[in-house]
The first five atom37 places (N, CA, C, CB, O) and aatype in JSON, in Angstrom:
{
  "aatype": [20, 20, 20, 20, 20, 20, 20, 20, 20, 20, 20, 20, 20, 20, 20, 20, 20, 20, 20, 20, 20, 20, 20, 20, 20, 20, 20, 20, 20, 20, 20, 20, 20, 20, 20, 20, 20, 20, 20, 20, 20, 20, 20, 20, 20, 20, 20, 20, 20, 20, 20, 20, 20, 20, 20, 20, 20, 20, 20, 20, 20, 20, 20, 20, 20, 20, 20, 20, 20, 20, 20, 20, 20, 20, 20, 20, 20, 20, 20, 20, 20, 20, 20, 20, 20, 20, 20, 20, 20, 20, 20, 20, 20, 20, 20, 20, 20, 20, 20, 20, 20, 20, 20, 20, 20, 20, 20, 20, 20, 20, 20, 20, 20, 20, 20, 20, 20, 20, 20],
  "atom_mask": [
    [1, 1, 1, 1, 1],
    [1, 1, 1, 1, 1],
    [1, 1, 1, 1, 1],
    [1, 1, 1, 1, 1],
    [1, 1, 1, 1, 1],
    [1, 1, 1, 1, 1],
    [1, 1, 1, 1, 1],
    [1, 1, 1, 1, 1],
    [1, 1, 1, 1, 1],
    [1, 1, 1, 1, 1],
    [1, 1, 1, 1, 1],
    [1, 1, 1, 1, 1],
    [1, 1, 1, 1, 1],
    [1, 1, 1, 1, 1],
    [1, 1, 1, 1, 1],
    [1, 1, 1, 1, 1],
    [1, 1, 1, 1, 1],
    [1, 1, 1, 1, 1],
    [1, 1, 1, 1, 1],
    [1, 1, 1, 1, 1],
    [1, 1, 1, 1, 1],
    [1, 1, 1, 1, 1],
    [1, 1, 1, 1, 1],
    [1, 1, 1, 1, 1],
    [1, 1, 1, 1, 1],
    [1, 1, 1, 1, 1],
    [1, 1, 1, 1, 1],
    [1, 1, 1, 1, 1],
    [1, 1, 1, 1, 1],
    [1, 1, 1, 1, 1],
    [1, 1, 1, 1, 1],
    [1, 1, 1, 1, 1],
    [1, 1, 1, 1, 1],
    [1, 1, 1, 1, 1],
    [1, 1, 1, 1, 1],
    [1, 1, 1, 1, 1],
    [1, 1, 1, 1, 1],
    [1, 1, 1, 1, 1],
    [1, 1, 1, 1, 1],
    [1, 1, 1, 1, 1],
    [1, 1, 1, 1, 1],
    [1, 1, 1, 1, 1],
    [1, 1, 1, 1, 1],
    [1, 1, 1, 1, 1],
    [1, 1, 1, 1, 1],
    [1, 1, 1, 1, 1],
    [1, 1, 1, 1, 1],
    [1, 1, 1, 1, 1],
    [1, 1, 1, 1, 1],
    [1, 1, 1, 1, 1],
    [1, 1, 1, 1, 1],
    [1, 1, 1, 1, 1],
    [1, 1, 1, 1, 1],
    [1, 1, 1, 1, 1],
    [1, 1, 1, 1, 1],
    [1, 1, 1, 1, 1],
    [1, 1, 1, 1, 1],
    [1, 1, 1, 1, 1],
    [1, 1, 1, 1, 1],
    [1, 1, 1, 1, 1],
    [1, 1, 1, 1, 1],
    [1, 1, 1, 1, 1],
    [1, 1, 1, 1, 1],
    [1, 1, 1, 1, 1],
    [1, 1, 1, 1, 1],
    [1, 1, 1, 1, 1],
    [1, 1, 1, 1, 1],
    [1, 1, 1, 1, 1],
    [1, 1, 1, 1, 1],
    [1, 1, 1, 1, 1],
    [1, 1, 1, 1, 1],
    [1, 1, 1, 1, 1],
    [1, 1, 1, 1, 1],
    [1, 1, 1, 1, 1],
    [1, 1, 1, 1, 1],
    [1, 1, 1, 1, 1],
    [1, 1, 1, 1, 1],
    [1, 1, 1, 1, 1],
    [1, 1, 1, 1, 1],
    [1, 1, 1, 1, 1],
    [1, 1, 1, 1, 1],
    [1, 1, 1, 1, 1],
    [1, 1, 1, 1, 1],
    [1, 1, 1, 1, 1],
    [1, 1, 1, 1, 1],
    [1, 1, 1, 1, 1],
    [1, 1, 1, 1, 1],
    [1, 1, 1, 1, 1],
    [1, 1, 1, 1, 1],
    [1, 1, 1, 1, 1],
    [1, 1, 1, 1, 1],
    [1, 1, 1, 1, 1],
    [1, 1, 1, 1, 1],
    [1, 1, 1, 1, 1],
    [1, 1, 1, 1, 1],
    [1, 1, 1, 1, 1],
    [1, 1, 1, 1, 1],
    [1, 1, 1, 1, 1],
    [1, 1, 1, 1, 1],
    [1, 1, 1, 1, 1],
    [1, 1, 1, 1, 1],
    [1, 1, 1, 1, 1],
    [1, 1, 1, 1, 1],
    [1, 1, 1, 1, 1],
    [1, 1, 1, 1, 1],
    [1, 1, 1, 1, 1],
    [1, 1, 1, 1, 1],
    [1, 1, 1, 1, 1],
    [1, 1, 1, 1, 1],
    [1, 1, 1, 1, 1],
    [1, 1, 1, 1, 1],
    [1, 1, 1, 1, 1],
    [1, 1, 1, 1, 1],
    [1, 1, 1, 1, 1],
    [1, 1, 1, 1, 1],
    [1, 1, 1, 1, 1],
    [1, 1, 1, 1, 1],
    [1, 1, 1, 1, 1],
    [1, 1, 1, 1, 1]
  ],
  "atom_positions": [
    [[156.29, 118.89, 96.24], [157.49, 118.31, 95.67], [158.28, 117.53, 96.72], [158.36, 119.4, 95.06], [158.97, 116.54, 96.47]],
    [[158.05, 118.18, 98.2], [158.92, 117.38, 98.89], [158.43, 115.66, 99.24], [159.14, 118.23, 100.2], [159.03, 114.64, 99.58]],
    [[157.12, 116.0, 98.95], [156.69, 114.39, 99.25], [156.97, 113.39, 98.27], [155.22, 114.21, 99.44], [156.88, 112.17, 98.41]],
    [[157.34, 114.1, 97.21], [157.2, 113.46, 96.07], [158.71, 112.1, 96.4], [157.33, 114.81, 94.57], [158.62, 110.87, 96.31]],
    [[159.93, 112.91, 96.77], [161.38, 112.53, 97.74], [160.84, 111.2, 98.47], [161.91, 113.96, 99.15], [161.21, 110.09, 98.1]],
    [[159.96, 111.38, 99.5], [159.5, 110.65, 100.34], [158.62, 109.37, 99.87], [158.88, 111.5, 101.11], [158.37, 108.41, 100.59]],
    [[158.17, 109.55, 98.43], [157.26, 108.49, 97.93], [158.44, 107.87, 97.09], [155.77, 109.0, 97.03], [158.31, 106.67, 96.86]],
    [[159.76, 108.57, 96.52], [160.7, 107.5, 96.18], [161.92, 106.6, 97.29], [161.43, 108.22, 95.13], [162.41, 105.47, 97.26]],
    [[162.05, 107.67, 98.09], [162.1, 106.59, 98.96], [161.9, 105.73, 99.25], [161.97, 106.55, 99.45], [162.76, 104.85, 99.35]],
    [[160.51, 105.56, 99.54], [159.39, 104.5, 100.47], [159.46, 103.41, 99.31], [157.4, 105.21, 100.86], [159.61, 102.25, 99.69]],
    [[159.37, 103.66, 97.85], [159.24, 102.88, 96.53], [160.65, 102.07, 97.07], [159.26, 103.92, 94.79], [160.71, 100.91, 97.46]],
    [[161.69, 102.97, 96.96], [163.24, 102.21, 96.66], [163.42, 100.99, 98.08], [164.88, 103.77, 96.75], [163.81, 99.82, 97.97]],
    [[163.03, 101.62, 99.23], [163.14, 100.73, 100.32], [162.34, 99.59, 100.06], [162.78, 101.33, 101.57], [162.86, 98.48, 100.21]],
    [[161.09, 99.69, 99.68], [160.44, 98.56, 99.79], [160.53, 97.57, 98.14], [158.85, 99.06, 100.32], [159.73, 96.66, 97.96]],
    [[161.26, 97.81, 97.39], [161.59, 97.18, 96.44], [163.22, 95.97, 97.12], [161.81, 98.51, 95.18], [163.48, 94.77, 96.99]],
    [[163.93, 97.13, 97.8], [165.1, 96.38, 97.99], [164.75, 95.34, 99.34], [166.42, 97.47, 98.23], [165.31, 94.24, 99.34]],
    [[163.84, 95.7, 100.49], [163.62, 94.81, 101.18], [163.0, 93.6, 100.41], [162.95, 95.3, 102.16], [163.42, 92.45, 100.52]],
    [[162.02, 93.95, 99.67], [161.22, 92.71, 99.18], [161.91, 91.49, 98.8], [160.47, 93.04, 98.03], [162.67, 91.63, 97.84]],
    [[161.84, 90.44, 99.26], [162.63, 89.54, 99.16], [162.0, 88.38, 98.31], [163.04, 89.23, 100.43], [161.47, 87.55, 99.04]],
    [[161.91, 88.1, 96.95], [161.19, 86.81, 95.89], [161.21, 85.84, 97.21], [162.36, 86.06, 94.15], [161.98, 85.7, 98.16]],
    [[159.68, 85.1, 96.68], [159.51, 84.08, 97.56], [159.54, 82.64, 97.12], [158.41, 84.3, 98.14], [160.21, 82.62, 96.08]],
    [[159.17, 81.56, 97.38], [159.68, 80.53, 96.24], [158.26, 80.54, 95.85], [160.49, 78.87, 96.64], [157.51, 81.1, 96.65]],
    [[157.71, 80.02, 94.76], [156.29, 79.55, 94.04], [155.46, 79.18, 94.7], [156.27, 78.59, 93.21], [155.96, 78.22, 95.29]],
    [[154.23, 79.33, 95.1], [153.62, 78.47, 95.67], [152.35, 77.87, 94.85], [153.36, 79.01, 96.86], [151.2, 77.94, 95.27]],
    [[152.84, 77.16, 93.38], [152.79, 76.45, 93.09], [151.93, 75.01, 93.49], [153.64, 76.67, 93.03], [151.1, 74.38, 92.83]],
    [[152.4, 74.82, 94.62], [152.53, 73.46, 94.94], [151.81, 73.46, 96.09], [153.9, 72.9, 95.07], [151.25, 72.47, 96.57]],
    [[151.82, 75.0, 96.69], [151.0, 75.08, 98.43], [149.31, 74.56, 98.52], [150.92, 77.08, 99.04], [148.36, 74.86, 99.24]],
    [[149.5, 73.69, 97.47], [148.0, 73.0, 97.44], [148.05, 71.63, 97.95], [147.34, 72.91, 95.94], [146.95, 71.16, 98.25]],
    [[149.21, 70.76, 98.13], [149.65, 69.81, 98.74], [148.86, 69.3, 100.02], [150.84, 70.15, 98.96], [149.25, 70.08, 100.89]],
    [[147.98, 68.41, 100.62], [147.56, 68.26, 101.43], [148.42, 67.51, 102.54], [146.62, 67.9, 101.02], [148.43, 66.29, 102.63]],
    [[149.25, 68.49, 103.54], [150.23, 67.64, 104.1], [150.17, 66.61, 105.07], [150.96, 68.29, 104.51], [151.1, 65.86, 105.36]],
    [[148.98, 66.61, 105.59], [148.42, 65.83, 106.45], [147.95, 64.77, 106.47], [147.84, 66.2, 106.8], [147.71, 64.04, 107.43]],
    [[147.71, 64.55, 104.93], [147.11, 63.39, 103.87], [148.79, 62.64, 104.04], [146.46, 64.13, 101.77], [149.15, 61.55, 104.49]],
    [[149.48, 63.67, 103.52], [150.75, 62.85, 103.04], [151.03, 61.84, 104.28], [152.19, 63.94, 102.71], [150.99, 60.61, 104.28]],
    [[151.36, 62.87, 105.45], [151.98, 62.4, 106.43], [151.15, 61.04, 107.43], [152.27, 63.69, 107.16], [151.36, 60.33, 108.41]],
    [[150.46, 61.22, 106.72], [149.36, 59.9, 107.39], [149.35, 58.56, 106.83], [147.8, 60.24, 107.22], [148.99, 57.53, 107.4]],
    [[149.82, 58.73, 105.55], [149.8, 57.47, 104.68], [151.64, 56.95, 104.56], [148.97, 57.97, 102.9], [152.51, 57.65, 104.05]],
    [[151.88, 55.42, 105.23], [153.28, 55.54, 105.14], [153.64, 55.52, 103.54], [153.99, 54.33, 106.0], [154.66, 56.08, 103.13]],
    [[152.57, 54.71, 102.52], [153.64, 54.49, 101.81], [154.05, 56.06, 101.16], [153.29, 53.28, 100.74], [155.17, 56.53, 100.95]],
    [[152.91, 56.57, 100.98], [153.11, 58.7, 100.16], [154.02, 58.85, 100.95], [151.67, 60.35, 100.36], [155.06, 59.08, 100.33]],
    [[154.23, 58.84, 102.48], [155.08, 59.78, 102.96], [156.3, 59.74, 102.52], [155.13, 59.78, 104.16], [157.04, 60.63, 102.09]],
    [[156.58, 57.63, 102.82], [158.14, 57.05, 102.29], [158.14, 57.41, 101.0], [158.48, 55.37, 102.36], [159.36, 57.52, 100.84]],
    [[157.6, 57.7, 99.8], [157.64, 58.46, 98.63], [158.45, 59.72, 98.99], [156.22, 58.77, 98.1], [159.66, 59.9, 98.9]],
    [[157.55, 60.51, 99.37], [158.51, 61.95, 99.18], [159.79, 62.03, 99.76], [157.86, 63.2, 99.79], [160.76, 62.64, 99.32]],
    [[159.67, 61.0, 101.31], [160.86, 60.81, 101.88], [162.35, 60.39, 101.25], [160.53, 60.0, 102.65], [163.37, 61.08, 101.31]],
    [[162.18, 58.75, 100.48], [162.52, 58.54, 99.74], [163.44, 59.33, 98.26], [161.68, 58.1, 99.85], [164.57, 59.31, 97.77]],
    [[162.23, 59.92, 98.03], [162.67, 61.33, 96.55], [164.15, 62.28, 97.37], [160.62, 63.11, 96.25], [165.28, 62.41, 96.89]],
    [[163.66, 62.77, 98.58], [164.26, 63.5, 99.27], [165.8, 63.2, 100.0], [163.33, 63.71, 100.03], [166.63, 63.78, 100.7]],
    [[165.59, 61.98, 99.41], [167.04, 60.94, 100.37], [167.91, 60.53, 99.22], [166.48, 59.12, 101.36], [168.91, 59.88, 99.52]],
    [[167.63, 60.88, 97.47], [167.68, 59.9, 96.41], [167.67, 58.34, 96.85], [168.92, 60.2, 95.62], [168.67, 57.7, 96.54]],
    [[167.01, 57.92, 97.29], [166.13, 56.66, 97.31], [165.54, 56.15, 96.45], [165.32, 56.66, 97.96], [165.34, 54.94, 96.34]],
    [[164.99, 57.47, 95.37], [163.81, 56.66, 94.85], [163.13, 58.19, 93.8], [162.55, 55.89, 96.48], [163.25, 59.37, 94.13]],
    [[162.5, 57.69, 92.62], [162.1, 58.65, 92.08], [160.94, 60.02, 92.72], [161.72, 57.94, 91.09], [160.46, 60.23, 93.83]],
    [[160.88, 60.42, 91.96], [160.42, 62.33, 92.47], [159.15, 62.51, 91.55], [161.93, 63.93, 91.89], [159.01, 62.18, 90.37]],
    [[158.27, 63.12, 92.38], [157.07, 63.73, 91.91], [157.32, 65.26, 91.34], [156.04, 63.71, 93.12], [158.34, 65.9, 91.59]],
    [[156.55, 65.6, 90.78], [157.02, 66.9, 89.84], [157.07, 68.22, 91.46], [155.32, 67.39, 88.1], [157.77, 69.19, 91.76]],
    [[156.22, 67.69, 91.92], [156.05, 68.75, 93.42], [157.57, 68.59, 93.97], [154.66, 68.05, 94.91], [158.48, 69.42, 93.97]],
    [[157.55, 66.83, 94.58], [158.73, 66.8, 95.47], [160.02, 67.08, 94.59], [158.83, 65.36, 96.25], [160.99, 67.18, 95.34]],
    [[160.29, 67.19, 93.57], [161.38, 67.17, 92.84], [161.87, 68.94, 92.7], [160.98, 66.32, 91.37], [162.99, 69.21, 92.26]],
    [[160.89, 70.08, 93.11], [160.83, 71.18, 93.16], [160.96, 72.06, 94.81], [159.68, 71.28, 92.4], [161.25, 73.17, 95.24]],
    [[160.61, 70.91, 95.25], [161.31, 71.43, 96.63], [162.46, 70.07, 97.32], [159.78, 71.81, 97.95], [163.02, 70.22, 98.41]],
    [[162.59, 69.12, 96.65], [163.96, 68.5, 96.6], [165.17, 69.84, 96.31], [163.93, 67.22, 95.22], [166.28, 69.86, 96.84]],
    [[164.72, 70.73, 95.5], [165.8, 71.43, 94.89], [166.09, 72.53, 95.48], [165.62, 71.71, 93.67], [167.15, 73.15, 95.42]],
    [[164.4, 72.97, 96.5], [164.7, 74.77, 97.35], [164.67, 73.98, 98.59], [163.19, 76.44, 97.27], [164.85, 74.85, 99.45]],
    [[164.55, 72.73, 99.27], [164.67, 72.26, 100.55], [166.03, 72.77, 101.62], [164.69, 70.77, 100.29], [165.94, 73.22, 102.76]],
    [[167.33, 72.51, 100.74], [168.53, 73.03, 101.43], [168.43, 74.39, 101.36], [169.82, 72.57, 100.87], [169.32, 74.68, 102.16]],
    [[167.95, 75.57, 100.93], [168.24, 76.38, 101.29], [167.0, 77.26, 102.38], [168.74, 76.81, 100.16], [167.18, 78.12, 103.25]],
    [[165.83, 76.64, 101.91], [164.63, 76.6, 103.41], [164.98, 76.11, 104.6], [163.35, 75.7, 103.27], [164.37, 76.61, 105.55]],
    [[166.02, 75.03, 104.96], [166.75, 74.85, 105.8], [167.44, 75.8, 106.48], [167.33, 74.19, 105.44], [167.18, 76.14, 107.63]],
    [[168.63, 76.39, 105.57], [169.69, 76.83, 105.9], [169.31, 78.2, 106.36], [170.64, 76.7, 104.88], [170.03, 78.74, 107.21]],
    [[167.93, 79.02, 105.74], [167.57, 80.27, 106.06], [166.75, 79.78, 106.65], [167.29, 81.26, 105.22], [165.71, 80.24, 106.18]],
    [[166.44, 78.91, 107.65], [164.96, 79.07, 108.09], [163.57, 79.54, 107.47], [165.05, 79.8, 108.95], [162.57, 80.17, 107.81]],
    [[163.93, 79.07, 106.69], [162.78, 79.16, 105.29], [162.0, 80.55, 104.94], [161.43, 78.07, 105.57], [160.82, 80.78, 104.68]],
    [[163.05, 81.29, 105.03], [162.98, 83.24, 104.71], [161.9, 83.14, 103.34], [165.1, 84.24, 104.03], [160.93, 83.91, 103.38]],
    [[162.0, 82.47, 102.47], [161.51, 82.38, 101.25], [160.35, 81.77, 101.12], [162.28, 81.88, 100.5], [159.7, 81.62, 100.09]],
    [[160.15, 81.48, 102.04], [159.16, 80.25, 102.23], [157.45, 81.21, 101.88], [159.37, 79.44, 104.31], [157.5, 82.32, 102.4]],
    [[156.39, 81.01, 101.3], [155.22, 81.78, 101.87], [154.48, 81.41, 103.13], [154.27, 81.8, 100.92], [155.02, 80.37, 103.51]],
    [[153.64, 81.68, 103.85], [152.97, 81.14, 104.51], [152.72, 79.53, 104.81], [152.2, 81.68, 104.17], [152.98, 78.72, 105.7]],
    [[152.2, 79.54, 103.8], [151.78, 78.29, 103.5], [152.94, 77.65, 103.87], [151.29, 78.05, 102.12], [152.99, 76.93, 104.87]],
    [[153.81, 77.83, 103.19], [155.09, 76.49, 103.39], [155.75, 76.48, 104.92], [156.66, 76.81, 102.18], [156.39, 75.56, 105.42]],
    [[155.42, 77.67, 105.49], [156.16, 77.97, 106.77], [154.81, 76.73, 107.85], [156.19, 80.3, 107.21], [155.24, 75.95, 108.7]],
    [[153.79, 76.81, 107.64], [153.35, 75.9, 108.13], [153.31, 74.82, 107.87], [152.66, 76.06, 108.3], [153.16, 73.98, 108.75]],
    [[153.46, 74.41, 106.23], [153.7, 73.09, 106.13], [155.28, 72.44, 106.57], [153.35, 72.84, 104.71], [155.36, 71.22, 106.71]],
    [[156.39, 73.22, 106.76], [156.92, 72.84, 107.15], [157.33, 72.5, 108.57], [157.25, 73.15, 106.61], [157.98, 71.55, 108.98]],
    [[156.72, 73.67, 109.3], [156.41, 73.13, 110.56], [155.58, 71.47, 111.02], [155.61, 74.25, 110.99], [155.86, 70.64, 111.89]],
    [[154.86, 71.52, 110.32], [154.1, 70.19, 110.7], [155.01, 68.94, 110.33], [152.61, 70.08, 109.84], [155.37, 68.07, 111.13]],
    [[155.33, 68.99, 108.97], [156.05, 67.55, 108.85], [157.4, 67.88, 109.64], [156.36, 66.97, 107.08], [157.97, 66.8, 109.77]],
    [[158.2, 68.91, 110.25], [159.54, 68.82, 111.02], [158.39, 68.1, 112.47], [160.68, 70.82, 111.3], [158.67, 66.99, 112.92]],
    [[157.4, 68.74, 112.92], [156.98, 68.08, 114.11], [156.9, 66.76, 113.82], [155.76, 68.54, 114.66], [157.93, 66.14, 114.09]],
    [[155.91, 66.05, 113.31], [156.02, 64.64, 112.4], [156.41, 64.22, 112.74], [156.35, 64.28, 111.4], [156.09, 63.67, 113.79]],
    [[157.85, 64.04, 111.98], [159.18, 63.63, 111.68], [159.88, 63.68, 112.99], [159.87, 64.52, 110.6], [160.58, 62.71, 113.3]],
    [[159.76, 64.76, 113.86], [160.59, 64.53, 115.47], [159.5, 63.5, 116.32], [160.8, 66.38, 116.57], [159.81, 62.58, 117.07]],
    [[158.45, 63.86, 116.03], [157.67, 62.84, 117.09], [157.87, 61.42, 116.7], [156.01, 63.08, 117.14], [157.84, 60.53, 117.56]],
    [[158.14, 61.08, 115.06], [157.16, 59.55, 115.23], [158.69, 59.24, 114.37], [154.98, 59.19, 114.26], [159.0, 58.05, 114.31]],
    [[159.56, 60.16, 113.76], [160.78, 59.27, 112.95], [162.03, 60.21, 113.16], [160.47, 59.0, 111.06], [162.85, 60.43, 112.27]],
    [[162.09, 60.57, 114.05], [163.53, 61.47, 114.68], [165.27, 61.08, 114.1], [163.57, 61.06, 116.61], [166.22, 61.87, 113.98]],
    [[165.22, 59.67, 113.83], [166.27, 59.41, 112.81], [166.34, 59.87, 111.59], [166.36, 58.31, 112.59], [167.19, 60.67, 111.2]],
    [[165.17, 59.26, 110.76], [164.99, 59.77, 109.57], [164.97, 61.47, 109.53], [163.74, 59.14, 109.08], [165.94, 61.96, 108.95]],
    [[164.14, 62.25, 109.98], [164.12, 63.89, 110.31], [165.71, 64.11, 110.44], [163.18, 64.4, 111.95], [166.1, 64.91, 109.58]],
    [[166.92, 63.55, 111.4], [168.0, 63.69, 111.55], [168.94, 63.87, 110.1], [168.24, 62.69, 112.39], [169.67, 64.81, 109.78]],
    [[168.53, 62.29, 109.19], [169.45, 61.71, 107.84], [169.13, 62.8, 107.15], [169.04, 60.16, 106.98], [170.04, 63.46, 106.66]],
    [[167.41, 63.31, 106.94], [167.27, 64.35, 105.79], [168.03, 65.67, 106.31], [165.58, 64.7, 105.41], [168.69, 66.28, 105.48]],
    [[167.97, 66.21, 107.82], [168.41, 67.42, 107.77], [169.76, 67.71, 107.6], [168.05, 67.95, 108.72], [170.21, 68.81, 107.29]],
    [[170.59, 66.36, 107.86], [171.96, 66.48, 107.73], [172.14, 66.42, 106.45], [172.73, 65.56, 108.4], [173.0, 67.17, 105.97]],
    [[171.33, 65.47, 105.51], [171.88, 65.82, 103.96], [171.24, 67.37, 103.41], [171.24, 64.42, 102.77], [171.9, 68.38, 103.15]],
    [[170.3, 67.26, 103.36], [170.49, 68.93, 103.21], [171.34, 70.01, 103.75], [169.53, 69.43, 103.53], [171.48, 71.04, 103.08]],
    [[171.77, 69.91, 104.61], [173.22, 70.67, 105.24], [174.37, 70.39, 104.53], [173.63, 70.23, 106.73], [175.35, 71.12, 104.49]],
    [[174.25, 69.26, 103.94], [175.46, 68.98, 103.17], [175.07, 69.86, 101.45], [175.68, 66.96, 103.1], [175.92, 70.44, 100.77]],
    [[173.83, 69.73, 101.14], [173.19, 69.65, 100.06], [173.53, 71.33, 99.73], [171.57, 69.03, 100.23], [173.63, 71.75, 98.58]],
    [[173.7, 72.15, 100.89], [173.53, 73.72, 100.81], [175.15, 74.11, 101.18], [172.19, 74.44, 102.08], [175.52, 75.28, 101.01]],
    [[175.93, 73.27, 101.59], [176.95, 73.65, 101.96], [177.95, 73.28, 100.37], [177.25, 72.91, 103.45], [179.01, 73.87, 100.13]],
    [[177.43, 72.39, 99.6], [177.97, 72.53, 98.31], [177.32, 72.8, 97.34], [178.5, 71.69, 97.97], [177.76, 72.62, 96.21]],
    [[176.44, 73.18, 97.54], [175.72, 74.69, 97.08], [176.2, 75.98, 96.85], [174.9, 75.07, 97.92], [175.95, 76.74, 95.92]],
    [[177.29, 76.2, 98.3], [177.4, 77.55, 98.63], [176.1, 78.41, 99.12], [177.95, 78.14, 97.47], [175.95, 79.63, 99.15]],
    [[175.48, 77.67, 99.38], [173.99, 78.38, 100.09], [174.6, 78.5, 102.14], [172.02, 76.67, 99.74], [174.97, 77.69, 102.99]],
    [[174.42, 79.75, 102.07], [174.48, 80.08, 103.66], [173.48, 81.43, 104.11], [176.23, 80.47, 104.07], [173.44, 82.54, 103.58]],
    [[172.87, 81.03, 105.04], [171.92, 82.51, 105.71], [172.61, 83.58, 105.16], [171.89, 82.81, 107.57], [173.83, 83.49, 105.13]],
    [[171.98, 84.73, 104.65], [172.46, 85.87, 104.19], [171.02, 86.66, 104.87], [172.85, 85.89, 102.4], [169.94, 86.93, 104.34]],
    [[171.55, 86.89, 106.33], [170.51, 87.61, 106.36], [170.33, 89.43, 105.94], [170.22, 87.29, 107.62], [169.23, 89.97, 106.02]]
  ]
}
């Protein structure tokens, strides 16, 4: 019986840590494709700047982008934690302005949001 205590425990902790992750949906995206081709890239870029219309993908992380930002992408799965690593490298190596315009509008994008790290 006493373990029984110990197996609701272990249940209740790891329900309340578990933290929903966003969809990964979309983690089929070939990002390397994207980032290689200017005009795809200026597409998503574009979507991401309202520039310009949205792909059903980019239009779905147009919408969780500010807050993958703002948490350091807590939500993120795998997958996205590396895809986002690569296009932030990208983006600092070869367009460090542009990387700058998007991260500042998403800072804006989460700050009237009301989105802030809750860690």
């Amino acid at each position: 019986m006493k373990y029984y205590g110990v197996i609701v425990i272990g249940i209740v902790f790891a329900a309340v840590s578990c933290e929903e992750l966003y969809s990964d949906k979309y983690d089929v995206l070939n990002v390397e494709e994207v980032l290689a081709h200017d005009e795809l890239r200026d597409t998503y870029y574009n979507c991401f700047m309202d520039r310009g219309p949205c792909a059903e993908d980019a239009d779905y992380w147009k919408g969780n982008f500010p807050e993958a930002v703002v948490t350091n992408c807590r939500k993120c799965t795998e997958w996205q934690k590396v895809a986002f690593d690569k296009i932030a490298d990208w983006y600092s190596s070869h367009q460090p302005d542009n990387w700058n315009s998007l991260i500042d509008k998403m800072l804006q994008e989460a700050k009237a949001r009301n989105i802030e790290d809750r860690k």
